[in-house]
C-alpha positions in Angstrom: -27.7 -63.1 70.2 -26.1 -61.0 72.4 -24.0 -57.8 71.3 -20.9 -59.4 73.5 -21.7 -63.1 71.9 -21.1 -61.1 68.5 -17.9 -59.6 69.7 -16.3 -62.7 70.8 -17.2 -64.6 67.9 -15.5 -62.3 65.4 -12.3 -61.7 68.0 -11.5 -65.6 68.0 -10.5 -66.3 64.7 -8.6 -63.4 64.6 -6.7 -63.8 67.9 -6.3 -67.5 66.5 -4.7 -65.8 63.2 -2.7 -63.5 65.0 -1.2 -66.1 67.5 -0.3 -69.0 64.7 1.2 -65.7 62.6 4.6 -67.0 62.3 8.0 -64.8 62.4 9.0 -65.3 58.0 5.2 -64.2 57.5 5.9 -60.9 59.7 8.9 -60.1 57.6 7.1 -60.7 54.2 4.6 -58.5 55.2 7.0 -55.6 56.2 9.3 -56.0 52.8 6.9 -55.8 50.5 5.8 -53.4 48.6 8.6 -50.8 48.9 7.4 -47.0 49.7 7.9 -45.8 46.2 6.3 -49.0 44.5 2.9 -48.4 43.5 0.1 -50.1 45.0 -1.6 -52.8 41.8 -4.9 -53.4 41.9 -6.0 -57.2 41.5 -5.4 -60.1 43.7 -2.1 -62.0 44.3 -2.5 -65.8 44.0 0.4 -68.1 44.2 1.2 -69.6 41.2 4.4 -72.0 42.1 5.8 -72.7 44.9 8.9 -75.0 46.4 9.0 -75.6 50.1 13.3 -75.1 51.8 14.2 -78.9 52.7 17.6 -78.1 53.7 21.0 -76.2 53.1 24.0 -77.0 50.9 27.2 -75.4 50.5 26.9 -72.1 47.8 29.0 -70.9 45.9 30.3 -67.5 47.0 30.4 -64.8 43.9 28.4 -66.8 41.4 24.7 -66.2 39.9 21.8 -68.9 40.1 19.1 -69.2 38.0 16.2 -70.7 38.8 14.2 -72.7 36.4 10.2 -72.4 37.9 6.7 -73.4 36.2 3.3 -71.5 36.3 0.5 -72.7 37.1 -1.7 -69.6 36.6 -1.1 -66.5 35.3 -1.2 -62.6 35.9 -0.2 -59.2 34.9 2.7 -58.7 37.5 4.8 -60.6 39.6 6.5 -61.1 43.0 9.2 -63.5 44.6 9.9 -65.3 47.5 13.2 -65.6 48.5 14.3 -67.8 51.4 17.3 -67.8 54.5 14.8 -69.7 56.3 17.3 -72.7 57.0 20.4 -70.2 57.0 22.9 -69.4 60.1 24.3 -66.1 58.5 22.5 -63.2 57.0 22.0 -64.0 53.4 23.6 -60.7 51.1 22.0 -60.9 47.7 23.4 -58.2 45.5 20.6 -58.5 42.4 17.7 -60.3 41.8 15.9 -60.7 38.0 13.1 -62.3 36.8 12.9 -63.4 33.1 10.2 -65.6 30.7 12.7 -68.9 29.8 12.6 -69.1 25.9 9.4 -71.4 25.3 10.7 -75.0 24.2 13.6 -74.7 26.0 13.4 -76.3 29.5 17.1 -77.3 29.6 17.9 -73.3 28.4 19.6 -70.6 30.4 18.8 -68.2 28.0 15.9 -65.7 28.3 13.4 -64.2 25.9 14.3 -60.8 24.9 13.2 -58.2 26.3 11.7 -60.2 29.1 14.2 -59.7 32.1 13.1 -57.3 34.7 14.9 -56.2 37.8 13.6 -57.4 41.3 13.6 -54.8 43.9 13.0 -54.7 47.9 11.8 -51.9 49.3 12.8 -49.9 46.4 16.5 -51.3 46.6 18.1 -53.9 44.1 20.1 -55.7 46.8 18.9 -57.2 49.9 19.9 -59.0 53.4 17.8 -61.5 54.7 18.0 -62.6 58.1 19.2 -65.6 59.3 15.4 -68.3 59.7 13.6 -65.2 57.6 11.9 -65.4 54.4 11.6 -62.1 52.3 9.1 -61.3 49.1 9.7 -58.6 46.6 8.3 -55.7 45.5 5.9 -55.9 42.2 7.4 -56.6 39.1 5.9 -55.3 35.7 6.2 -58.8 33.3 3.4 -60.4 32.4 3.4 -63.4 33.2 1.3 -66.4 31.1 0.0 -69.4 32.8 1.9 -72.6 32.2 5.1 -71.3 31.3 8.5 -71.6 32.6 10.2 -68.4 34.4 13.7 -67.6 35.0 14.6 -66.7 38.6 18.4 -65.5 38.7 20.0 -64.4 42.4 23.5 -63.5 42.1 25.8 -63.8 46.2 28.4 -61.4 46.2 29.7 -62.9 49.1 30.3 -66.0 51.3 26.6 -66.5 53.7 26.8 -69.8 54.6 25.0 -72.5 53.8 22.3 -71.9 51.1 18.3 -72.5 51.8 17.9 -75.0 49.3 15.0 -77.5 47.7 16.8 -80.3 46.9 15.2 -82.8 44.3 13.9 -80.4 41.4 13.2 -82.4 39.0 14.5 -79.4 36.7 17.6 -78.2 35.3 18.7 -74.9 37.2 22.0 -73.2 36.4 25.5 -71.5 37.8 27.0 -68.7 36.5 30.5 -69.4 38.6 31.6 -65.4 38.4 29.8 -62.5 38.6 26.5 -60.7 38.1 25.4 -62.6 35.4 21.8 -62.0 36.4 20.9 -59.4 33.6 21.9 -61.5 30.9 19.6 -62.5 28.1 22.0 -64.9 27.4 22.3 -67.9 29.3 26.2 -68.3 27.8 27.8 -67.5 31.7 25.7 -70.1 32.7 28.4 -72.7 32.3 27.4 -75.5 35.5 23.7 -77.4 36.1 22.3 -78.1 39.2 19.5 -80.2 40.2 17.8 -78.2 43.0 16.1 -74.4 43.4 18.1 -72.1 45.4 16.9 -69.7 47.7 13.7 -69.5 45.4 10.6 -70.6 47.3 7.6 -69.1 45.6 6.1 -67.0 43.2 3.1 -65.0 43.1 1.1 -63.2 40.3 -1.5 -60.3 40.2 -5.0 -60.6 38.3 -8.2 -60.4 38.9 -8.9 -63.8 39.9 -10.5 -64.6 43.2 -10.4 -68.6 42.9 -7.2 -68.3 44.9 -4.6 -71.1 45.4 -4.6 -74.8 46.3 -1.2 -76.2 48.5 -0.7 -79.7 48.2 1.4 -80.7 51.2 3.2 -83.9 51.1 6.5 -86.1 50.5 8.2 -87.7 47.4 5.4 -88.8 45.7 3.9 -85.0 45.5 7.7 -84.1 45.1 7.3 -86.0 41.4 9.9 -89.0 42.4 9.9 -91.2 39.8 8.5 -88.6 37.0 9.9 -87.1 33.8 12.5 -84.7 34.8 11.7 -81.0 33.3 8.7 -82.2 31.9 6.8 -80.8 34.8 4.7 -84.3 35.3 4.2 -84.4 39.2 0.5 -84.7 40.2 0.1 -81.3 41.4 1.7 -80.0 38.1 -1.2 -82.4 36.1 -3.6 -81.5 38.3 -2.9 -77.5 37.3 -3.1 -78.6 33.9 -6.3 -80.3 34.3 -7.6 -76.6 36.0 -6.5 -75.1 32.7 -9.7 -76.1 30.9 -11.9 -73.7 33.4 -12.1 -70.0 32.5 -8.7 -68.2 34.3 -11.2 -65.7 36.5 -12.4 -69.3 38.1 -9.0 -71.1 38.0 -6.9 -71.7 41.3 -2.8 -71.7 41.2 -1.8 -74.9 42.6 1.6 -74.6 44.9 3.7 -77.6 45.7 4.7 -78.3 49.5 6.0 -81.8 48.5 9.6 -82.3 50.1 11.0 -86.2 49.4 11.5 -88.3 52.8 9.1 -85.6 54.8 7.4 -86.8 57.8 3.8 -85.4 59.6 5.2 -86.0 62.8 9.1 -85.7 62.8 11.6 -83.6 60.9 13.8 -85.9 58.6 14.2 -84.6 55.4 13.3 -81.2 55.9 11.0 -79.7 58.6 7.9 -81.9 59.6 4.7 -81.2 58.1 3.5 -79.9 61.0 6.6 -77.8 61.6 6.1 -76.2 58.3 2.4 -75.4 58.0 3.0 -71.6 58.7 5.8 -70.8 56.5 4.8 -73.9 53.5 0.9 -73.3 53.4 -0.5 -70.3 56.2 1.8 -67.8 54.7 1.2 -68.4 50.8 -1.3 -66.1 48.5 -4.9 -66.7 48.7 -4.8 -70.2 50.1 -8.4 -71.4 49.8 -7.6 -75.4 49.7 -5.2 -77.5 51.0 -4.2 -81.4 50.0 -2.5 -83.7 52.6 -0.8 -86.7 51.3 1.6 -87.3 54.3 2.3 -90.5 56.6 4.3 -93.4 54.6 7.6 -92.1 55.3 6.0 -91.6 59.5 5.0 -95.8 59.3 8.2 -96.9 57.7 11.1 -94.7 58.6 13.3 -94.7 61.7 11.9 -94.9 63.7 8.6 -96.2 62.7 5.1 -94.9 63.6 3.1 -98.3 64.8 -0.1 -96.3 65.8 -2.7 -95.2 63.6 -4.0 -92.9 66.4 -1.2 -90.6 66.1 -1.2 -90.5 62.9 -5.2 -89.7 63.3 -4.5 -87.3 65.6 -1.7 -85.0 64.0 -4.1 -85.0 61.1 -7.1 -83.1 62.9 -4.4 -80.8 64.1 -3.1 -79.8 60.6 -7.1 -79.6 59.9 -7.7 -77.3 63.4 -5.3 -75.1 62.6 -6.1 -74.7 58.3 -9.7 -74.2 59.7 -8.4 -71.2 62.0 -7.3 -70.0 58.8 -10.2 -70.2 56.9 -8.7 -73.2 54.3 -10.5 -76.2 54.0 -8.1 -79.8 53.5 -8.4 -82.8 51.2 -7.3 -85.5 52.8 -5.5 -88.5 50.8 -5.3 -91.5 51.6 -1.9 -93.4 51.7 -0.8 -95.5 48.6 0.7 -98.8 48.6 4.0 -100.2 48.2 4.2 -103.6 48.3 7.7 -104.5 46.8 9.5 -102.1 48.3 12.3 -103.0 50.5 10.4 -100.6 53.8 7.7 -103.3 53.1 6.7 -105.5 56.3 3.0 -106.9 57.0 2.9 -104.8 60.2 3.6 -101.4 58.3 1.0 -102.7 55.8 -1.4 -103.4 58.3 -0.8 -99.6 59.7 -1.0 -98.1 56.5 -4.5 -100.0 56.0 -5.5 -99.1 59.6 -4.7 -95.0 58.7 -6.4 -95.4 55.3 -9.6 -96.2 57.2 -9.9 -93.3 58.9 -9.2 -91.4 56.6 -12.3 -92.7 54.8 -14.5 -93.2 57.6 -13.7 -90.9 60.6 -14.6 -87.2 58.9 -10.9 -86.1 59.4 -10.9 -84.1 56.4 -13.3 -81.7 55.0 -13.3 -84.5 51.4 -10.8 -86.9 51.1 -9.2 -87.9 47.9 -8.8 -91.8 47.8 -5.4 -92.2 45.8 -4.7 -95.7 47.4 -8.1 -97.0 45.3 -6.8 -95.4 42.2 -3.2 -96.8 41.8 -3.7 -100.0 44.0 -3.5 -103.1 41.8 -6.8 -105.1 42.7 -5.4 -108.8 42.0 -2.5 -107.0 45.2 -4.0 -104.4 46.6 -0.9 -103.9 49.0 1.2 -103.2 45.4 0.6 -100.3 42.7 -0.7 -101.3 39.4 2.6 -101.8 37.4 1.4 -99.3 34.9 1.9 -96.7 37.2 5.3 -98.4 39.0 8.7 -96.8 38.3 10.5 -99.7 39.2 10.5 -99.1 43.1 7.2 -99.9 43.9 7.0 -97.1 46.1 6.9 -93.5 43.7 4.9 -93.2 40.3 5.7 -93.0 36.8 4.0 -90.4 34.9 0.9 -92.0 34.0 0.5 -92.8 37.9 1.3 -89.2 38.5 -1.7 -88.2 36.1 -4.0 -91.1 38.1 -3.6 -89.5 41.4 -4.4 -85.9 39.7 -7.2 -87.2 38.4 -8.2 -88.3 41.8 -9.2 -85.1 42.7 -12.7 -83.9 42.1 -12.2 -80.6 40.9 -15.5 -78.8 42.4 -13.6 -79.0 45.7 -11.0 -76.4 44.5 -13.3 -74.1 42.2 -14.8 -71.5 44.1 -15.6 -67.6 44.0 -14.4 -64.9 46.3 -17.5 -65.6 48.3 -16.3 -69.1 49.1 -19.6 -70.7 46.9 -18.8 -73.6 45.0 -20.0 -74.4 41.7 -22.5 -76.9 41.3 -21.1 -79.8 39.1 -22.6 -78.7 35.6 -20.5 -75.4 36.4 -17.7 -77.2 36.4 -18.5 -79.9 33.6 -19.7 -77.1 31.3 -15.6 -75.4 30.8 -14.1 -78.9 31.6 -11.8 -80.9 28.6 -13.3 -84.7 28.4 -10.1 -86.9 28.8 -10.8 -90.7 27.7 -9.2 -93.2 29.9 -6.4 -94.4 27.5 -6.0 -98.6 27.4 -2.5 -98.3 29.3 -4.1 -96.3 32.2 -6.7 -98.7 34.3 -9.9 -96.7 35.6 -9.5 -95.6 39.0 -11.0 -97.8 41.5 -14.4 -97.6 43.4 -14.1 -96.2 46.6 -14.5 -99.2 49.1 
């Protein structure tokens, strides 16, 4: 091989990166760490994440706190704040980051001693650009792995509309006046709220190199129809089932999930392919990346009628993860028969996508969650153990059948990108007997 051959080789991928780079990854990289902040050693992995599906009116003056869950843990921490979906510069006059008391999901109250000031650039107030994303400088809390943090952002002023992840599935909180963001206290924090504001992610430094898995989907990996602050969507159980490995070899698992998201078209919140720099591309260590995306593309308005396209926009999301150096899981599409979307021609789509999902090497592996919850006697329906009553989402036992799904040797890896052969993985692994309410997945046709 040819010195030259050599050259380009190596300068592809790289002009690739460089070219897909996309403007909110540019700022993060410029805001963070500030010039007096020392420089940690260890890795930063993402250990939660909550992608911006829209804007909603804020309130001007108050203080927000942020109820988020861990999936790994780490010595320090750093946040992502959004004005992705803004049209005015977003003033935030103090940031904090807090450990919730433990027990207390519905508490505004931290544990004390825990709260820590969030800085940028050295300063403790920050404007964000209008479409921008900004991450903070290090903060000294350790921060444990499966445990609830409190992320409080207090607007001095009116700017605008507030970049916003609407269906939380966790009690968040309003201080109506004030910087109430130091507070140990949660007793200011007088109004609930369903949905995270401005808060899009969270990263943590240790010495792990298993990096972080993004699942990237709609309301099913959202958690519709699961336990509110119970943290029961999939990608949550699937975290907890990466809890029984050793923390140097386990991954943080970030969820991309916005409710009524579309592959191709932006609906509820920007497309999935619309989104792949700032929801996936620009988060810690990415190593892995789950795709469960389509239903709401074959039975919205207006509807997607060919499984080519749907094939197609697939192997672009894989092209450009691959430029990237992330390999995708691919799953395939669950049922929901009895649902009033339902129509034999949608069905016959979603069976037509399924198939190439299985058959067609789209995906690097491909996670078949339509043969896990599909009832066998109607295999267009879930199994009613797993139905929340709209035949469509899934219950918290389903949400524990599709995390199961996964085979966990496609996520554990080493820095060096090896993974572990399946004793590895068996050896640190919890057994879990199927319980009698929860039907053993299907075979893979």
């Amino acid at each position: 091989m040819t010195r030259a051959i050599m050259f380009r080789r190596l300068l592809v991928p790289l002009v690739t990166a460089l070219v897909l780079a996309s403007p909110s990854e540019i700022t993060e990289a410029r805001s963070a760490p500030g010039r007096g902040a020392p420089k940690p050693a260890g890795i930063w992995t993402g250990t939660w994440e909550a992608a911006a599906s829209g804007t909603v009116p804020a309130p001007a003056g108050a203080s927000i706190r942020n109820v988020v869950h861990t999936s790994v843990g780490g010595r320090a921490a750093r946040v992502r704040l959004s004005n992705r979906l803004g049209t005015r510069p977003l003033q935030l006059g103090s940031v904090t980051l807090a450990l919730q008391r433990p027990g207390e999901p519905r508490s505004p109250g931290a544990v004390a001693g825990s709260v820590r000031a969030v800085t940028f650039a050295d300063a403790r107030s920050v404007t964000v650009p209008a479409g921008r994303d900004v991450v903070s400088d290090p903060v000294a809390l350790p921060v444990p792995a499966d445990a609830n943090l409190l992320v409080s952002v207090h607007t001095p002023a009116d700017s605008g509309p507030a970049t916003y992840h609407r269906s939380a599935l966790q009690t968040n909180f309003i201080a109506p006046r004030g910087d109430r963001t130091g507070d140990e206290s949660g007793a200011a924090y007088t109004t609930t709220v369903a949905s995270w504001y401005y808060v899009t992610g969270v990263d943590v430094l240790g010495p792990s190199a298993a990096g972080s898995v993004v699942a990237l989907g709609d309301s099913i990996t959202d958690g519709t129809g699961s336990s509110s602050d119970a943290d029961h969507r999939w990608p949550d159980r699937l975290a907890a089932r990466l809890r029984g490995l050793p923390a140097h070899r386990r991954p943080g698992v970030l969820n991309a999930g916005i409710a009524g998201n579309r592959i191709l078209l932006d609906d509820r919140g920007p497309s999935a392919l619309t989104r792949l720099d700032t929801d996936v591309f620009s988060r810690a260590g990415v190593r892995t990346m789950i795709v469960l995306e389509g239903i709401n593309d074959i039975k919205g308005t207006p509807e997607q009628k060919d499984p080519g396209v749907l094939e197609n926009a697939y192997r672009l999301v894989v092209r450009r993860a691959h430029a990237r150096g992330i390999r995708v899981i691919g799953a395939t599409i669950t049922p929901y028969g009895g649902h009033a979307a339902y129509t034999p021609a949608r069905e016959a789509v979603r069976q037509a996508v399924n198939a190439a999902i299985r058959t067609h090497r789209i995906f690097d592996e491909t996670a078949d969650f339509d043969a896990t919850v599909r009832d066998p006697a109607r295999p267009s329906r879930i199994l009613p153990a797993y139905d929340p009553g709209d035949h469509l989402h899934f219950n918290d036992a389903g949400m524990r059948a599709l995390a199961d799904t996964i085979d966990l040797r496609s996520l554990v890896s080493t820095a060096y990108g090896r993974l572990p052969r399946p004793a590895e993985v068996r050896a640190h692994l919890p057994v879990r007997p199927l319980s009698p309410r929860s039907p053993r997945p299907a075979r893979r046709p």
